[in-house]
SEDODREN-553537 format. One record per atom (N, C-alpha, C): z, y negated, x; residue in one letter. Coordinates in pm, 1 decimal. Each point is the difference from the previous one (the first is absolute). Layout:
BEGIN
pz,py,px,residuo
Z,Y,X,A
...
% end
This chain:
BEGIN
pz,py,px,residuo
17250.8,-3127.4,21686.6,X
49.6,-13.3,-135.7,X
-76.4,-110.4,-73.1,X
-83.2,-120.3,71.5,X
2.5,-138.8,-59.1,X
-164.4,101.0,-21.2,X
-67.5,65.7,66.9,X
-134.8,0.2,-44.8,X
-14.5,108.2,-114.7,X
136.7,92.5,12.2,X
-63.2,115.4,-108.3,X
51.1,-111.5,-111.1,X
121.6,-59.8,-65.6,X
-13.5,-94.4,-89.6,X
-109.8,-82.1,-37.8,X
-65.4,-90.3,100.3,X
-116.6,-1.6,-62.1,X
-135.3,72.8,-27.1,X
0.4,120.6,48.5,X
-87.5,59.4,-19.7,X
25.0,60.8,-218.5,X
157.2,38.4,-28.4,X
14.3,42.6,-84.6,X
-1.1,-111.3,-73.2,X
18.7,-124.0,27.3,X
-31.8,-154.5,-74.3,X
-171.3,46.8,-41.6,X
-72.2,-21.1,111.4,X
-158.0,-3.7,-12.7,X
-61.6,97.7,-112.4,X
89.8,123.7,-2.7,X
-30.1,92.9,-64.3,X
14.5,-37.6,-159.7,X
137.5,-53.8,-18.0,X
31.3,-28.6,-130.2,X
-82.5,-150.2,-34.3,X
-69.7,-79.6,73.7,X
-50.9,-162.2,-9.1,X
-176.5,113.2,-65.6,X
2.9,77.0,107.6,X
-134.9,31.2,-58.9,X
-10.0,76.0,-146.9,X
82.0,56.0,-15.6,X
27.4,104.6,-114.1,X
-27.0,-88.5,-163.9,X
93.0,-85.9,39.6,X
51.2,-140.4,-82.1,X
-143.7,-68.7,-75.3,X
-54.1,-19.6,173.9,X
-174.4,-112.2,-31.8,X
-38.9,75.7,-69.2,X
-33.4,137.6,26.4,X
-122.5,93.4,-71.0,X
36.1,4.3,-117.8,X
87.9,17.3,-62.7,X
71.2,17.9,-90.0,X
-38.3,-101.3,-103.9,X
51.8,-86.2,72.2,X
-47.4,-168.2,-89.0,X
-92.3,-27.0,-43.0,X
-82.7,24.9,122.0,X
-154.4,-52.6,16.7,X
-83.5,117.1,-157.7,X
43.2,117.9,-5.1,X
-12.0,78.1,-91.3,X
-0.6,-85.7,-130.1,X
132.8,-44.0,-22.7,X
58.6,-80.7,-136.5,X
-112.1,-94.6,-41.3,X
-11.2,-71.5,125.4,X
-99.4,-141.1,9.0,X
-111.1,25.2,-47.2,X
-47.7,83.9,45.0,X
-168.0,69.5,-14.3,X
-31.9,36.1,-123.3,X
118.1,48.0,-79.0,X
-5.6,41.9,-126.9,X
-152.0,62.7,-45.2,X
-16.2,108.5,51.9,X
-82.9,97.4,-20.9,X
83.9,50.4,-145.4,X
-153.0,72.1,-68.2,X
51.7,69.5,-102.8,X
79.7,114.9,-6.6,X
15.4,33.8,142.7,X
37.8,151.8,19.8,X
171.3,-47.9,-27.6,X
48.4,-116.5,88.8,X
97.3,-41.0,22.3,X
44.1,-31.2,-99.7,X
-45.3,-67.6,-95.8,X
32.5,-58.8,-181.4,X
17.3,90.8,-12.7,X
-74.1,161.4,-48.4,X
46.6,105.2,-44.9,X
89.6,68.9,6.0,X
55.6,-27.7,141.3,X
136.2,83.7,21.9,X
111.1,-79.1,-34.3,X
-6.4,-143.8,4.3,X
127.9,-55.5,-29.5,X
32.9,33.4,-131.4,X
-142.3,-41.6,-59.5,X
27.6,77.9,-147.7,X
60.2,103.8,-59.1,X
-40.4,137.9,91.7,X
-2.3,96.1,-32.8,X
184.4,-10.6,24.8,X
28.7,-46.5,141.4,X
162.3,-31.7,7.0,X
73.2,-79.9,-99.2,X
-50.9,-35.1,-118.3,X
64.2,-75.9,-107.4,X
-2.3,-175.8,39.7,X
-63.9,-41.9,87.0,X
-20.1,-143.2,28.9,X
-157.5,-28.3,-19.0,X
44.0,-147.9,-117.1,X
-134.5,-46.9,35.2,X
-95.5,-33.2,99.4,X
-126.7,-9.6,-5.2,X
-73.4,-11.2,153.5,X
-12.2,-163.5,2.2,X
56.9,-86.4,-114.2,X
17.3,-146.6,7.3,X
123.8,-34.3,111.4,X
61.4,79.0,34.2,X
104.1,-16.2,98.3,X
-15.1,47.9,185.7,X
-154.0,60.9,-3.8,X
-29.3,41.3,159.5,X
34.6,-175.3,67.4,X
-87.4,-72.3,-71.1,X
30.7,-152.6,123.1,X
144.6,-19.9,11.7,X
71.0,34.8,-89.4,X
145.6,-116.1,73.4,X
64.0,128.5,43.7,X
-36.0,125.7,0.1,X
112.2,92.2,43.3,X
-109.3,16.5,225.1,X
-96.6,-13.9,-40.1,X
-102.0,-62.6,130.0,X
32.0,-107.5,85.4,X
52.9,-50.0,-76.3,X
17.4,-155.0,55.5,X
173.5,26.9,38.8,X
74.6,57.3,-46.4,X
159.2,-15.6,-19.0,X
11.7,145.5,167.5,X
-94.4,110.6,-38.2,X
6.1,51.6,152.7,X
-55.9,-42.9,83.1,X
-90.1,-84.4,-1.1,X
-30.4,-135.0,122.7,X
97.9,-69.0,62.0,X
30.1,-15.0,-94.4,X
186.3,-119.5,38.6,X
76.1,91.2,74.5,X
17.0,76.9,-62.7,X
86.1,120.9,70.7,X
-16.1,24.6,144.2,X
-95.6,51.6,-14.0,X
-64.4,58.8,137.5,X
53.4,-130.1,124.4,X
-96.2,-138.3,-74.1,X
30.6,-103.5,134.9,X
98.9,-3.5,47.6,X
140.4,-36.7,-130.0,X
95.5,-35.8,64.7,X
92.3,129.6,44.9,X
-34.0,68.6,-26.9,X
27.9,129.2,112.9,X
-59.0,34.5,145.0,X
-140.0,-89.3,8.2,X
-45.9,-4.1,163.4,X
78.6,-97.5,75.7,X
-14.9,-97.5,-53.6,X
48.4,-135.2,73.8,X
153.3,23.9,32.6,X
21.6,-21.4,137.8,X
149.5,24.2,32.2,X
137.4,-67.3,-52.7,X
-54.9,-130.8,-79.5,X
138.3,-89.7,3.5,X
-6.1,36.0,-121.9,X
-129.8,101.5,-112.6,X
78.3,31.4,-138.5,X
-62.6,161.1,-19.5,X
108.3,59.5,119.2,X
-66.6,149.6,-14.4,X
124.3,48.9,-116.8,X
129.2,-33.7,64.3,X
67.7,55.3,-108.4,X
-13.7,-6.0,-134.5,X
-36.7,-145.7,-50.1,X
29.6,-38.6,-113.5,X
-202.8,117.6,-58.5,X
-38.6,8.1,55.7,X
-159.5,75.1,1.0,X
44.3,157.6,-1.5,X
62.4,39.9,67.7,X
76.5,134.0,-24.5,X
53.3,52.4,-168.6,X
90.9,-144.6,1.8,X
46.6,20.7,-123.4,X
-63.6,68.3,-127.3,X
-94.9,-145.2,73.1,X
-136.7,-17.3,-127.2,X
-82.6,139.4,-44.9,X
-29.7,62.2,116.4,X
-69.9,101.9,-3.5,X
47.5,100.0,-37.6,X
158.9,12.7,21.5,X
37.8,131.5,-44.9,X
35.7,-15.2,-131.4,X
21.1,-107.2,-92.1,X
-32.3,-28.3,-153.3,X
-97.6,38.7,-14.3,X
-125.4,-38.1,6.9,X
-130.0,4.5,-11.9,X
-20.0,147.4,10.8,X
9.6,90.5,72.5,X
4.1,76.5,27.9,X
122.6,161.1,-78.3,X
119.1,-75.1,-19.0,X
41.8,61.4,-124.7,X
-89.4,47.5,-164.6,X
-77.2,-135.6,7.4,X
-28.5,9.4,-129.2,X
-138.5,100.6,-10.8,X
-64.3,-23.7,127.3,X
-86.2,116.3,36.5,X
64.2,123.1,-32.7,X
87.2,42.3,76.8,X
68.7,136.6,6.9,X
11.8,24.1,-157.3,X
88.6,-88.8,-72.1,X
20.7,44.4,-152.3,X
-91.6,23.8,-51.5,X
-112.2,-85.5,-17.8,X
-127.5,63.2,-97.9,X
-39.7,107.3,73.0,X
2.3,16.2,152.8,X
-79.7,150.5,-7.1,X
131.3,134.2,-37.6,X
146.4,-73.7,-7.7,X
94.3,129.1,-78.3,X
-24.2,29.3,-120.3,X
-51.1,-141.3,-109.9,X
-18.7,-2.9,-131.3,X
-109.9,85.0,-26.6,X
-110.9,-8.4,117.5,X
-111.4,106.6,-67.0,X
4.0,98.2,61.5,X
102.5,48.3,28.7,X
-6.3,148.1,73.3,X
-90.8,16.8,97.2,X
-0.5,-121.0,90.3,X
-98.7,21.3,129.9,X
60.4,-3.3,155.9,X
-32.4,66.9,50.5,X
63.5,-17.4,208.9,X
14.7,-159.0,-39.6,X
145.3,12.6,59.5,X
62.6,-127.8,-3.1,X
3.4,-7.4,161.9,X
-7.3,55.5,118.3,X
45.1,-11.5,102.4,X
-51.3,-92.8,112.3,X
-143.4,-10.1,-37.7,X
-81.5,-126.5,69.0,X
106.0,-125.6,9.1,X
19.4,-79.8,-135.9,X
98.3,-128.8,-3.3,X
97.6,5.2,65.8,X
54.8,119.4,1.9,X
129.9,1.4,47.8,X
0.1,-4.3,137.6,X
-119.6,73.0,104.6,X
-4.4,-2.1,129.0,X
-66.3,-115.9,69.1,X
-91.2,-93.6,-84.5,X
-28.2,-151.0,39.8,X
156.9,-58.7,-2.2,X
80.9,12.5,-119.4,X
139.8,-79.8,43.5,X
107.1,34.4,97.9,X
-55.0,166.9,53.8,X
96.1,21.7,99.3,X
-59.1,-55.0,105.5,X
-167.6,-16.6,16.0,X
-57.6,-22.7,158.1,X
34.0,-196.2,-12.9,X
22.9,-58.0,-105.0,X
27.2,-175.2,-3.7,X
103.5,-11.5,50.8,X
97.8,43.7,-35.1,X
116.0,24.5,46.1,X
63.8,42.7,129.0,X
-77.6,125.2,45.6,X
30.1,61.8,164.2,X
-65.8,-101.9,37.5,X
-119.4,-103.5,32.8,X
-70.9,-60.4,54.5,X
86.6,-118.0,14.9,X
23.3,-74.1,-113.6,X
107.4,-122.6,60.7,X
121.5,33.9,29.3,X
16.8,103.3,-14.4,X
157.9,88.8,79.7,X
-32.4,-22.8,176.7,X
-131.0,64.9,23.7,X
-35.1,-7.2,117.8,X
-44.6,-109.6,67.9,X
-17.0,-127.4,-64.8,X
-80.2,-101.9,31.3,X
89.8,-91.3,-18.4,X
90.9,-58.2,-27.8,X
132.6,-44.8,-55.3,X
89.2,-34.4,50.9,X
94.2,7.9,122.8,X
107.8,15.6,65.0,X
97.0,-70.3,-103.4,X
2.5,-80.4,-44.9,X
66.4,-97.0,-127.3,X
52.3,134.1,-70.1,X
-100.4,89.7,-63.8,X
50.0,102.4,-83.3,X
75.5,143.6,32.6,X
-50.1,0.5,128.1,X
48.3,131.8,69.9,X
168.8,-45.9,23.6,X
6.1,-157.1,33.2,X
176.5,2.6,25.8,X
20.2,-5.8,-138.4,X
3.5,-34.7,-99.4,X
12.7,4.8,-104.2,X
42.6,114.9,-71.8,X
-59.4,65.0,24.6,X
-69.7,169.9,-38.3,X
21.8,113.1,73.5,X
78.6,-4.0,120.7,X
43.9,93.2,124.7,X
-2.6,142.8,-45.9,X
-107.3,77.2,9.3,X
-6.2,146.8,-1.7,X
79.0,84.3,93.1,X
59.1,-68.8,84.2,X
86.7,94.3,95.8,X
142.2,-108.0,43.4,X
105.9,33.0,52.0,X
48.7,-119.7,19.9,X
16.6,23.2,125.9,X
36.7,-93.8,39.1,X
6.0,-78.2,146.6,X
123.7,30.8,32.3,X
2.3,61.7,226.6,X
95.0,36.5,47.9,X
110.6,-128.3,-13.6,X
% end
């Protein structure tokens, strides 16, 4: 249980970087689409920088929850602009289910917390 959690951690840590690292890079291709999504491309650095944050304190164990949180905000707001432009929304939504199953699985803190089955 503790390795497929982090494996679905690793999955969503990498998803996150690339992602970022995208923002950061601020290629023109990348300006264009934020644009084209109704956001200025003056906003790739801090929305780059703000899923950086995210991401970390979602690796690091003593602030995965509060990094969970983070991400699945972050990650809402993803989902909405791609509802607003009539685009597959389902990507965002399955990075916040794999953040989530991952510190579910990686967690014991959350699993008693959180008991999917109950106990004889």
């Amino acid at each position: 249980m503790l390795w497929l959690g982090r494996i679905f951690t690793g999955l969503v840590v990498a998803t996150l970087a690339f992602s970022a690292s995208k923002k950061l890079g601020q290629s023109p291709e990348v300006i264009q689409g934020f644009e084209k999504s109704g956001y200025p491309g003056s906003v790739l650095l801090a929305i780059g920088i703000t899923e950086l944050l995210c991401m970390v304190l979602y690796a690091v164990p003593r602030t995965a929850v509060l990094g969970a949180i983070l991400v699945t905000g972050y990650l809402g707001g993803a989902t909405s602009t791609h509802v607003r432009l009539s685009e597959p929304f389902i990507a965002p939504i399955l990075v916040g289910v794999f953040a989530w199953a991952g510190l579910f699985l990686r967690d014991a803190r959350l699993r008693a917390l959180l008991p999917l089955r109950r106990s004889p």
